[in-house]
N, C-alpha and C positions, 0 to 999 in steps of 0.2 A: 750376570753382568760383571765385566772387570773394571776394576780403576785403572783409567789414562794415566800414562804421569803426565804430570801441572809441566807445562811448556817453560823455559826458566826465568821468564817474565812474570808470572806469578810467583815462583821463587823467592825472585827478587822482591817483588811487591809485599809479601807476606814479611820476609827477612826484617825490609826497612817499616814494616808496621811493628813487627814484635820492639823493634828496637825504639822509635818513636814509643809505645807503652812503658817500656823500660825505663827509657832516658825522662818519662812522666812520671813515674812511680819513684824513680829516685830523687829529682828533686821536690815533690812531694813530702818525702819524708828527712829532706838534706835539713829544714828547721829544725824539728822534734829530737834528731838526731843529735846535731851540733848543740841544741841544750843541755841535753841529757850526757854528752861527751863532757860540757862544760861544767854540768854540776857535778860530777863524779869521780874528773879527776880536779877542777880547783883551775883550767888553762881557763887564761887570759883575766885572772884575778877573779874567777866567779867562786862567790861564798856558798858557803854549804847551809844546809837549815837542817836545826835539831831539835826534838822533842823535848828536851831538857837541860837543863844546866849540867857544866861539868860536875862528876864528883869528885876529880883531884884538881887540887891546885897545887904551881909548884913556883919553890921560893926564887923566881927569876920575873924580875920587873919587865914588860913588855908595853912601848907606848903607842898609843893610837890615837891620830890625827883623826878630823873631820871634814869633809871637804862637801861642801852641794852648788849645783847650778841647775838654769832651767832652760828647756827649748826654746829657740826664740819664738815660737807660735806659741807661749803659754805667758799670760800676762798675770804670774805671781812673784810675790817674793819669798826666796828659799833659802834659809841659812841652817846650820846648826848652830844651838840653844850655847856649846861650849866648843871651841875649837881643838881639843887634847884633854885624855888621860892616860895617865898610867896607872895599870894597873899588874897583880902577876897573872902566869899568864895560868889557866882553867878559873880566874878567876872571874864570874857572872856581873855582868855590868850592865848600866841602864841609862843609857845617853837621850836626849830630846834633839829632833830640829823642829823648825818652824817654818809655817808657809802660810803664807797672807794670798788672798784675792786683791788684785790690784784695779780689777775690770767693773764693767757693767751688770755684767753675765755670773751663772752659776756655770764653773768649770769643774770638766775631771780629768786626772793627771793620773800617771802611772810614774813609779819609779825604778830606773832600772839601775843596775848597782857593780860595783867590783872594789877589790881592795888591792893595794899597789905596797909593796914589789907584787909583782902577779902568784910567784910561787906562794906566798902565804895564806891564798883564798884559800886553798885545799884545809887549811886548817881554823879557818875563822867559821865560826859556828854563830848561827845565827838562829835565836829560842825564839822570839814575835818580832815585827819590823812592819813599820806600816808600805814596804814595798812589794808585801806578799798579796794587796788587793787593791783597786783603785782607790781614789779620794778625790769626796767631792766634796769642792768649798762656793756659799754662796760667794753674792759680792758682797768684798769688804772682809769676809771674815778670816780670821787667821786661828789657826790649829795649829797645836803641839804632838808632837807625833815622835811615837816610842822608838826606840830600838835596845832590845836584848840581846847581848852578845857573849861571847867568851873566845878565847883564842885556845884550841887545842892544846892539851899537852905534851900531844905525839909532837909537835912540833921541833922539840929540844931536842929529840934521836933522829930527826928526819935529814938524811946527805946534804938535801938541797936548800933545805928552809931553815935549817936548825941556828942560822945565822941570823934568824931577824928579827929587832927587836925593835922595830920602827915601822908600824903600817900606816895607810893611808885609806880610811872608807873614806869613798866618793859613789855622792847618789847623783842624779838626773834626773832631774823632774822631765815628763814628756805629755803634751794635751792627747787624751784619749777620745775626745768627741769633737766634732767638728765647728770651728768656730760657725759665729752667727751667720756672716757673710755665705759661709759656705752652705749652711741649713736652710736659710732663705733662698738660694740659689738649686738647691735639690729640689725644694718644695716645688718652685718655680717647674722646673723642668717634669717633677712628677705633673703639675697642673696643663703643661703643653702635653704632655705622652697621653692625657689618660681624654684632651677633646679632641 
């Protein structure tokens, strides 16, 4: 038995499927990706997370701002506990914000996070942060919530960053579960689908 060749309508067909797979597998992977791009090199103000505090600190005062806001689907209030310190910079710090339940509901929030000028994520080191897992506050209650920090010391030889001595963390609180209206309305539709 010999093999035909594929007429080039199958060609074609095969070509625009490999490519349809492709063009699925990459973005697919375009999220995980663009994370992982973002924490490794520091673009777009994304901070770094470290196992430990520094062990050099170096005699150059470096100040850092606080900045939080929240989705508007998320009915908390979200400040930090202190607006500014300075500190030098490998020097391990430990700042509070605050987030109140403003609702009826028990909510959970995620925070997502970057430091401003953008070049200086690369160097801001982040030891625990309560944006590393969700948070659920019932109603009414308000939590105080850690952040450990320190700003590298590679910073002071780096070309691009070695100029800054003035950051900016800002977090975002964002609702990770779906408000009520929307849970009663899935329920709903689960209870039409399933008579």
């Amino acid at each position: 038995m010999t093999d035909r060749p594929q007429p080039n309508h199958m060609k074609t067909v095969w070509s625009l499927l490999g490519v349809v797979v492709f063009m699925g597998a990459m973005a697919w992977a375009a999220v995980p990706f663009y994370d992982w791009f973002c924490r490794v090199t520091g673009y777009g103000g994304t901070t770094q997370r470290a196992d430990s505090a520094s062990e050099t600190v170096v005699d150059q005062v470096v100040r850092v701002r606080f900045d939080a806001n929240t989705d508007r689907n998320l009915d908390w209030t979200f400040r930090p506990m202190q607006t500014r310190i300075d500190l030098n910079i490998g020097e391990t710090a430990l700042v509070f914000y605050e987030a109140t339940n403003n609702s009826d509901e028990p909510i959970t929030g995620t925070a997502s996070f970057n430091v401003a000028p953008e070049v200086a994520g690369y160097f801001f080191d982040k030891v625990e942060c309560f944006c590393f897992t969700e948070q659920t506050l019932q109603p009414g209650e308000r939590m105080e919530m850690p952040v450990t920090f320190y700003v590298n010391p590679d910073i002071v030889g780096d070309r691009d960053a070695g100029w800054v001595r003035d950051i900016t963390l800002s977090y975002t609180f964002h609702r990770t579960d779906p408000p009520r209206a929307t849970q009663a309305a899935l329920a709903g539709d689960a209870a039409v689908n399933t008579n």
